[in-house]
C-alpha positions, 0 to 999 in steps of 0.5 A: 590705766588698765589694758583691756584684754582682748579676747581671741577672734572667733573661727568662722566655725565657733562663730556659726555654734555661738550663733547656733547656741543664741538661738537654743537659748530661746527654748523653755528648759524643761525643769528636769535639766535645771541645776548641776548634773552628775557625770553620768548624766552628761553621758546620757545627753551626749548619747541623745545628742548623738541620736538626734544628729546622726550624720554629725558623728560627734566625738566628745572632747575634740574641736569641731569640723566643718563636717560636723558643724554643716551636718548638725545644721542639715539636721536642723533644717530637716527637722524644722521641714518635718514640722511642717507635716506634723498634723494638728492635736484632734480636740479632746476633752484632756487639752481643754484642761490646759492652761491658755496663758501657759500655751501662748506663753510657749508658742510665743517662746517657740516662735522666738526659737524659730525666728532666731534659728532661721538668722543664724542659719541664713548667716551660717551659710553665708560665712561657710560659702566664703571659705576655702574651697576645701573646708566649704566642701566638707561643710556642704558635703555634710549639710546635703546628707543631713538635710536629705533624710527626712525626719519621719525616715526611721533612717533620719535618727536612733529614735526608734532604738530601744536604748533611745528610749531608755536614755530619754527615761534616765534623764527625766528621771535622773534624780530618781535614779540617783535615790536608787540602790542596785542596777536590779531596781533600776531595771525593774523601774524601767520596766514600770515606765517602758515595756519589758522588751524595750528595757531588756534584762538585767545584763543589758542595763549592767552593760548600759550603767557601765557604759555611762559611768553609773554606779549605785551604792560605795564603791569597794567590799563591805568591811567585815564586822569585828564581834568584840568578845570578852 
C-alpha cells in the first residue's frame, strides 16, 4: 500500500492568506483578467496591488510578514466601512437598461464575498492575538494604521496618481496593447482614453514601459538587406 504524502502544516500567516484568497474567489473575475498573462502584465497588477494596499509595502518574491499581512487586513476593513458611506446611483434612464437577472446575479456574487471576507477576518484575528508577543505587535501594529485611514483620504491609496490611472487602462486593455507596434502609438492610445496631462508625454511611457518590461516589436537592429547584383 502507498503512503500518503503528507503536506507541511501551514504558518498561522499562510493560513490567514489561504483564508484571505477563499474569500477573493467569491468575486466575478472581469473578463479581461481571464487566461494566461504576459509578463509585463503581472507587473502591472502588483504595481495596483501595491496602490490599493499601501501601508502593506509589499515586496515581490519575498515571504510574507505579520506586518504586511495585519496592514492588508486593515485596509480591507477599512475599504468595506467606506462602503458603507457610498451614496445610492441617482435613477437614470442609461440604469434602466440593465439587465436585472444580471444585477441580483452580481449583488448575490457581492454578498457571498462579504459574508466570507467577515469569516476569514474574524478567524485572522483570533490566530494573530495567539501569537508571540513580538509577531502579534507587528501584525496589530500595522492593522491599526491601515484601518486608520479612510477610503475617501487622498491619503488611503495612490488612486489619485496619474500613473494609477494609466496602469488600470494598460490592464483592461492589455490585449490591445499587445497588438501595438511603438511606444509612441501606446502613448497616443492612452491619450484617446484618459487626457493628455494624465498620460504625459512620450518619455514618460518610455521610462513606464521600461519599468514593467514592456517592449514592442523584435528585439535587436533590422538586419541590413543584401541587393544581390549580376
Amino acid at each position: 500500500m502507498k503512503r500518503k504524502s503528507r503536506r507541511k502544516p501551514l504558518t498561522w500567516l499562510e493560513q490567514i492568506i489561504h483564508w484571505m484568497d477563499a474569500s477573493q474567489s467569491r468575486l466575478p473575475e472581469p473578463v479581461f483578467l481571464k487566461g494566461e498573462f504576459p509578463d509585463w502584465v503581472q507587473r502591472v497588477a502588483r504595481e495596483l496591488i501595491s496602490t490599493v494596499f499601501p501601508f502593506a509595502k509589499l515586496r515581490v518574491g519575498q515571504p510574507w510578514t505579520a506586518g504586511q499581512v495585519g496592514a492588508l487586513l486593515g485596509h480591507q476593513l477599512a475599504y468595506f466601512h467606506g462602503l458603507q458611506h457610498c451614496q445610492n446611483i441617482p435613477s437614470n434612464r442609461a440604469f434602466k437598461k440593465i439587465d436585472k437577472r444580471f444585477v441580483k446575479r452580481v449583488s448575490i456574487q457581492f454578498e457571498n464575498f462579504a459574508k466570507s471576507s467577515s469569516l476569514a477576518l474574524k478567524r485572522s484575528l483570533a490566530i494573530a492575538s495567539e501569537q508571540s508577543h513580538a509577531e502579534a505587535t507587528r501584525f496589530f501594529t500595522a492593522f491599526a494604521k491601515a484601518l486608520n485611514k479612510v477610503p475617501v483620504d487622498s491619503q488611503a491609496s495612490n488612486f489619485h496618481r496619474t500613473s494609477t490611472k494609466v496602469y488600470w487602462v494598460l490592464l483592461m486593455a492589455w490585449r490591445s496593447v499587445e497588438k501595438m507596434r511603438s511606444v509612441r502609438e501606446l502613448q497616443q492610445g492612452l491619450c484617446r482614453c484618459l487626457e493628455p496631462h494624465v498620460v504625459g508625454d512620450l518619455k514618460r511611457i518610455e521610462k513606464m514601459c521600461q519599468r514593467l518590461g514592456l517592449h514592442f516589436g523584435l528585439p535587436g537592429r533590422p538586419k541590413k538587406v543584401v541587393i544581390a547584383t549580376k
